[in-house]
LODO-929981 format. One record per residue: residue number from 0; chain; x, y, z of N, C-alpha, C in turn. Coordinates in steps of 0.02 Angstrom, whole numbers, plus 50000, padded with zeros to 5 digits. Layout:
REM residues N
atom resi:NUM, chain:A, nu:X, nv:Y, nw:Z, cau:X, cav:Y, caw:Z, cu:X, cv:Y, cw:Z .
...
This chain:
REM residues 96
atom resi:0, chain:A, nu:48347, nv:50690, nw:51270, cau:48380, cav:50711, caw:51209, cu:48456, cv:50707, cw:51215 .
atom resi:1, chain:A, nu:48481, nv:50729, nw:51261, cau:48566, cav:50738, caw:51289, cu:48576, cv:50652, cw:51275 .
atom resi:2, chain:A, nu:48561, nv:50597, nw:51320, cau:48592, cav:50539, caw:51287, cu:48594, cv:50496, cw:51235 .
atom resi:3, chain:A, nu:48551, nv:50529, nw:51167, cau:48535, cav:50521, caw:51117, cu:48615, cv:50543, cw:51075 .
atom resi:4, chain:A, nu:48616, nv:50614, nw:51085, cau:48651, cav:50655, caw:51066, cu:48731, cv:50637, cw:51091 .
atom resi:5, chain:A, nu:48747, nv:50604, nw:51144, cau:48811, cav:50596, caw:51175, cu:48818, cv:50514, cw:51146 .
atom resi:6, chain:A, nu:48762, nv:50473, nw:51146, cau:48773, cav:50400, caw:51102, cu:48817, cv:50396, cw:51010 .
atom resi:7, chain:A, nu:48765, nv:50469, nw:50986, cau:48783, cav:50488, caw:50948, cu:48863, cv:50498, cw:50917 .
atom resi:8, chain:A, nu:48884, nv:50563, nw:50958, cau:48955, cav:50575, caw:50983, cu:49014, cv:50534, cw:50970 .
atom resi:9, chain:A, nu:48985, nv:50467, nw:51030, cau:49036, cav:50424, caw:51036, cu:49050, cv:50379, cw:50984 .
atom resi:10, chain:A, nu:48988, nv:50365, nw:50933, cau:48995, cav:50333, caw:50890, cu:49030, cv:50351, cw:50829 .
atom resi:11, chain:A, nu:49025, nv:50407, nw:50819, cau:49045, cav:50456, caw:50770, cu:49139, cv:50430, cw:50785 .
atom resi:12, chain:A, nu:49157, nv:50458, nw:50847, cau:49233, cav:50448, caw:50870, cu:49242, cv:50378, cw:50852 .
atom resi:13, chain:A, nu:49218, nv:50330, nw:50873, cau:49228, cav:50254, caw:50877, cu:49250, cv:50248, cw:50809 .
atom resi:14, chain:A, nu:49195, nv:50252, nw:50743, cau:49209, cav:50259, caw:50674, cu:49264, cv:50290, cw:50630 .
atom resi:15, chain:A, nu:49269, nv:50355, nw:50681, cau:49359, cav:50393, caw:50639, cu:49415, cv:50359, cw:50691 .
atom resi:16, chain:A, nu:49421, nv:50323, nw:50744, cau:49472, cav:50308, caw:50768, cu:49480, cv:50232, cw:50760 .
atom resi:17, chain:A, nu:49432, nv:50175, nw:50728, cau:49450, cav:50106, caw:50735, cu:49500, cv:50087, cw:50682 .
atom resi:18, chain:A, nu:49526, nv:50035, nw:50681, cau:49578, cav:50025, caw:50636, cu:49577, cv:50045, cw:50548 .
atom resi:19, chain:A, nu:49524, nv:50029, nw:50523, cau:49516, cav:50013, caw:50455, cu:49485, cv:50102, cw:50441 .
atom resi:20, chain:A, nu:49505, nv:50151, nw:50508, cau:49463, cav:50229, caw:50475, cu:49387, cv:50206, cw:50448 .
atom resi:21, chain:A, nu:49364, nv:50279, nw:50460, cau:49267, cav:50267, caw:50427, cu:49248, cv:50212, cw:50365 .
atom resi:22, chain:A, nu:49307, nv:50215, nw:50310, cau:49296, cav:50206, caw:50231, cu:49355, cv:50160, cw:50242 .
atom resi:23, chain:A, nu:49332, nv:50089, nw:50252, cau:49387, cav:50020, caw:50243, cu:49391, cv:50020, cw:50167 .
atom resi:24, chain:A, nu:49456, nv:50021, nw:50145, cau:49473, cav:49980, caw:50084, cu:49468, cv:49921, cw:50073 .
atom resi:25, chain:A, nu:49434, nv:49920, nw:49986, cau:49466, cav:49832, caw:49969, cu:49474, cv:49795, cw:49987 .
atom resi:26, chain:A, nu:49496, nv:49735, nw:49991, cau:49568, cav:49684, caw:49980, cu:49599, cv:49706, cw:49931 .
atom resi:27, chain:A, nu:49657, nv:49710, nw:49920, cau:49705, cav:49699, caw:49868, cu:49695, cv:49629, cw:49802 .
atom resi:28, chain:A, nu:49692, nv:49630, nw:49757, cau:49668, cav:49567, caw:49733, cu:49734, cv:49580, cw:49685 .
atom resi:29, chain:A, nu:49777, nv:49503, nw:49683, cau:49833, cav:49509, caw:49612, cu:49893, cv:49519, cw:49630 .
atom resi:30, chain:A, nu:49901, nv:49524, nw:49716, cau:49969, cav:49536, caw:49745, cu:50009, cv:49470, cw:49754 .
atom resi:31, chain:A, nu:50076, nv:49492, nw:49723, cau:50085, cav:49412, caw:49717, cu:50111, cv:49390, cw:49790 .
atom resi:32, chain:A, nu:50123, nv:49335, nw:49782, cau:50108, cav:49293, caw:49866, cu:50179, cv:49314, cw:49896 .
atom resi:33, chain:A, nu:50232, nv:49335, nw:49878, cau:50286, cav:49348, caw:49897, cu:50279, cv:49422, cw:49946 .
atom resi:34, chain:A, nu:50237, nv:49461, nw:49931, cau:50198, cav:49514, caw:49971, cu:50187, cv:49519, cw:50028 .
atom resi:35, chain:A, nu:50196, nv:49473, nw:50068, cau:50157, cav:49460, caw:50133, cu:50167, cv:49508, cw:50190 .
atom resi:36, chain:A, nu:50194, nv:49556, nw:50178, cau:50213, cav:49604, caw:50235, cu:50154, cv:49665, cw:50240 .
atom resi:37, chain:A, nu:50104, nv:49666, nw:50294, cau:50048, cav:49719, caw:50264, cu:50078, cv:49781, cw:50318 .
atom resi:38, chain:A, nu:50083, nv:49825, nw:50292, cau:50120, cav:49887, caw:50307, cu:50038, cv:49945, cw:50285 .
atom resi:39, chain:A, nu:49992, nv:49961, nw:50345, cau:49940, cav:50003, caw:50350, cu:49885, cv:49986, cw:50284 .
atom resi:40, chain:A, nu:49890, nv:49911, nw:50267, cau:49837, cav:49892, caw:50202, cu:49869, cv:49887, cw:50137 .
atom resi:41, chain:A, nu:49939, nv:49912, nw:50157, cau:49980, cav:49901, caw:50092, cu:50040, cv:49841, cw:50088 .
atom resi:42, chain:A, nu:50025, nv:49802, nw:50033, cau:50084, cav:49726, caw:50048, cu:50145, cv:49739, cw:50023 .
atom resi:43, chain:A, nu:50191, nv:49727, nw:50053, cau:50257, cav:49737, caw:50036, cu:50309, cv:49656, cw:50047 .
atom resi:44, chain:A, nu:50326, nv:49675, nw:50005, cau:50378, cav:49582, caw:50009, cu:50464, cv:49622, cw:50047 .
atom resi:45, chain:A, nu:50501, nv:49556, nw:50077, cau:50546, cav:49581, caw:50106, cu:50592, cv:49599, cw:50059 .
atom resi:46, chain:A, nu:50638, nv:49645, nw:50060, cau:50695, cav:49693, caw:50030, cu:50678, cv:49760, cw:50032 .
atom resi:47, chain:A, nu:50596, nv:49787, nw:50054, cau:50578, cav:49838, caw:50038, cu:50638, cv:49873, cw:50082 .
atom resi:48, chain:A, nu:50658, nv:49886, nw:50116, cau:50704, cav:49920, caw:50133, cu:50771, cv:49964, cw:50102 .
atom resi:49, chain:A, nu:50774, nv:49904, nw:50056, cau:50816, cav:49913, caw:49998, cu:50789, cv:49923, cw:49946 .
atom resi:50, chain:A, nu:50760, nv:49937, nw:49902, cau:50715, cav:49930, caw:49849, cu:50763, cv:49914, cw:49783 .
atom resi:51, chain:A, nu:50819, nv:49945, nw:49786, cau:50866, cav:49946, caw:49710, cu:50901, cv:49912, cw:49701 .
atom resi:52, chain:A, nu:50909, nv:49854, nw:49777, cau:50957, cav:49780, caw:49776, cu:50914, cv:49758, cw:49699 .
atom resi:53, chain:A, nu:50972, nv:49708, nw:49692, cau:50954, cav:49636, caw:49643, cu:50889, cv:49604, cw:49649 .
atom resi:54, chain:A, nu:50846, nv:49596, nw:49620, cau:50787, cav:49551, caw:49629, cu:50742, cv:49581, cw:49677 .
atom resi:55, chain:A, nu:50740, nv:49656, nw:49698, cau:50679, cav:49687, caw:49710, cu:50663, cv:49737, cw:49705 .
atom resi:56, chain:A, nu:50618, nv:49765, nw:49717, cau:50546, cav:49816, caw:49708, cu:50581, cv:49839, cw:49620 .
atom resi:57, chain:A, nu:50606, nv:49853, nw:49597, cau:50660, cav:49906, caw:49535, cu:50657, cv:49852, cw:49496 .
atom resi:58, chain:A, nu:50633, nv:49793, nw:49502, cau:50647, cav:49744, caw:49424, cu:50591, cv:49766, cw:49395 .
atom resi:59, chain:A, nu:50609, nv:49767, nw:49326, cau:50560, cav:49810, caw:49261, cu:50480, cv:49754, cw:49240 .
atom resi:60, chain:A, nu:50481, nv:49677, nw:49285, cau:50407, cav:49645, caw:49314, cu:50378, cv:49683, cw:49382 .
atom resi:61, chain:A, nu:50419, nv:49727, nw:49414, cau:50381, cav:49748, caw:49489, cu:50358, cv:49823, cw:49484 .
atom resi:62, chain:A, nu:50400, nv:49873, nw:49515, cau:50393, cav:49928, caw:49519, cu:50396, cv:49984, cw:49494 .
atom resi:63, chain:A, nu:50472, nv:49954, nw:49419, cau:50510, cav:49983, caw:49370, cu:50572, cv:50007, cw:49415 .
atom resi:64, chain:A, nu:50606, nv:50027, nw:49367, cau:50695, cav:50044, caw:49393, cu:50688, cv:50094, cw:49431 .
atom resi:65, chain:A, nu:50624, nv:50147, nw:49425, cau:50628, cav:50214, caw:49491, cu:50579, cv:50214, cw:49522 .
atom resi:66, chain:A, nu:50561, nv:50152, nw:49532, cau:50495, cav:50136, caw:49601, cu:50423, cv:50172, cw:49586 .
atom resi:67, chain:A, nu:50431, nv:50200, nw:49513, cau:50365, cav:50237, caw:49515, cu:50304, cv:50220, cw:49468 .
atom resi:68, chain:A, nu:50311, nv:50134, nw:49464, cau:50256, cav:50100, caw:49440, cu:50245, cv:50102, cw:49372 .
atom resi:69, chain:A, nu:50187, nv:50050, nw:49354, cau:50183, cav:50073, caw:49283, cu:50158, cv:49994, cw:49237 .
atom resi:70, chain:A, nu:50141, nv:49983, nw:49197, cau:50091, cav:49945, caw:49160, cu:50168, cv:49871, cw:49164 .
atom resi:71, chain:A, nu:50149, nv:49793, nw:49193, cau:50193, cav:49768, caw:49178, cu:50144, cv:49676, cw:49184 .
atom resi:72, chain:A, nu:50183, nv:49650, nw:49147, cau:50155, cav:49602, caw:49150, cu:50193, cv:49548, cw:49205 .
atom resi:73, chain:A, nu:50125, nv:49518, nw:49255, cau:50154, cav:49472, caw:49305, cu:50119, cv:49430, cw:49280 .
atom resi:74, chain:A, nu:50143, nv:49372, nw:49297, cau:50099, cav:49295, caw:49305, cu:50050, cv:49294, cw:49242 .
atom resi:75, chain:A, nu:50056, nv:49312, nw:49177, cau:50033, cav:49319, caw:49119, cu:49963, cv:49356, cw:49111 .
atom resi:76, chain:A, nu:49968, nv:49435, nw:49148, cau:49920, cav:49465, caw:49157, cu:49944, cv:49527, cw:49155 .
atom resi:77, chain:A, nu:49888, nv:49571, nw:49122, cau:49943, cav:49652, caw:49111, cu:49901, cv:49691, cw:49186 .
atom resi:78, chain:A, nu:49958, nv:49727, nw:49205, cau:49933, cav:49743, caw:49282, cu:49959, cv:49809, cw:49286 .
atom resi:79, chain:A, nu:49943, nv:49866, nw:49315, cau:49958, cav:49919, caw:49327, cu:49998, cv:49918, cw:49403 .
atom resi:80, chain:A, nu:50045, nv:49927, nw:49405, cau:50085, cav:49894, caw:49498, cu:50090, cv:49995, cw:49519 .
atom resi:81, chain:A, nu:50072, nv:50004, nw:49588, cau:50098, cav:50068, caw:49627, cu:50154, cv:50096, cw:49614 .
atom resi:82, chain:A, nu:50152, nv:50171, nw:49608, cau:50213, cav:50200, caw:49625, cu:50242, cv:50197, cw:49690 .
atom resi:83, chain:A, nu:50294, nv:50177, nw:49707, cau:50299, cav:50177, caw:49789, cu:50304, cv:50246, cw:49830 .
atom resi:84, chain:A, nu:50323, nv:50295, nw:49773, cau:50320, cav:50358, caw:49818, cu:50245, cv:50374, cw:49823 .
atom resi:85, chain:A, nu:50194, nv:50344, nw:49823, cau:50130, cav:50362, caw:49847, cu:50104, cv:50375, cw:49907 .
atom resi:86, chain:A, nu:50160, nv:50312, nw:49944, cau:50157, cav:50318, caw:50029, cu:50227, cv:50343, cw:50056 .
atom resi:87, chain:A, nu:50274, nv:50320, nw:50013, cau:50331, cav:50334, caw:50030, cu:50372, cv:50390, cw:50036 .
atom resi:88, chain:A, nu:50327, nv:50424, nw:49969, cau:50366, cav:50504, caw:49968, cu:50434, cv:50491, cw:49926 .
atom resi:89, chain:A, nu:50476, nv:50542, nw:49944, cau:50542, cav:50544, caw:49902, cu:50598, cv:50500, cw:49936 .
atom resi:90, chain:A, nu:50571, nv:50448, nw:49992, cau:50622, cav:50435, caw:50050, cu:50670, cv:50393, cw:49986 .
atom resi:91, chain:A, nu:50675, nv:50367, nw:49940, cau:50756, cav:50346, caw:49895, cu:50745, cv:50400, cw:49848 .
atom resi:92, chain:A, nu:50732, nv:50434, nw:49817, cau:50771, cav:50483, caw:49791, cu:50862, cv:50480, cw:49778 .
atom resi:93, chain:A, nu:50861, nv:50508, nw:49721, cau:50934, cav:50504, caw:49725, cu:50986, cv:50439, cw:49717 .
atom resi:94, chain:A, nu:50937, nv:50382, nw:49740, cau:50985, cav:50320, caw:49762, cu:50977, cv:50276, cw:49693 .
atom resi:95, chain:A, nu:50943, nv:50293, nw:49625, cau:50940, cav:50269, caw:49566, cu:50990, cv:50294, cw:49534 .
């Protein structure tokens, strides 16, 4: 019964510690190809650093002007895009 029970165990651990956690998400489907940066399952295109430069995340086709998402049309499709403080939290705050 004990190595039933300790097979058990380990499997249990194996499942909450492998990459993708117990419950893998999705794919992402609709990200446009400029995205390519996967940051924990989430795609990010380069400037994210900056988000409020010229020509990223804040243009009123991406994220909107305060990164906090919202109904926009890409590539002639109406799309609901992330708030970035979802993962991000308040880290720009202030900087709009």
């Amino acid at each position: 019964m004990k190595p039933a029970w300790f097979f058990s165990l380990i499997l249990c651990c194996f499942l909450m510690i492998r990459c993708d956690g117990p419950f893998p998400s999705e794919p992402k489907t609709g990200v446009p190809a400029d995205h390519n940066d996967n940051k924990r399952g989430a795609m990010h295109k380069s400037g994210k650093d900056n988000p409020f430069g010229s020509g990223d995340c804040s243009d009123s086709d991406c994220h909107q002007s305060d990164l906090r998402g919202g109904v926009v049309v890409y590539e002639g499709r109406t799309t609901v895009t992330p708030s970035c403080y979802q993962c991000h939290g308040d880290k720009w705050e202030g900087d709009d």
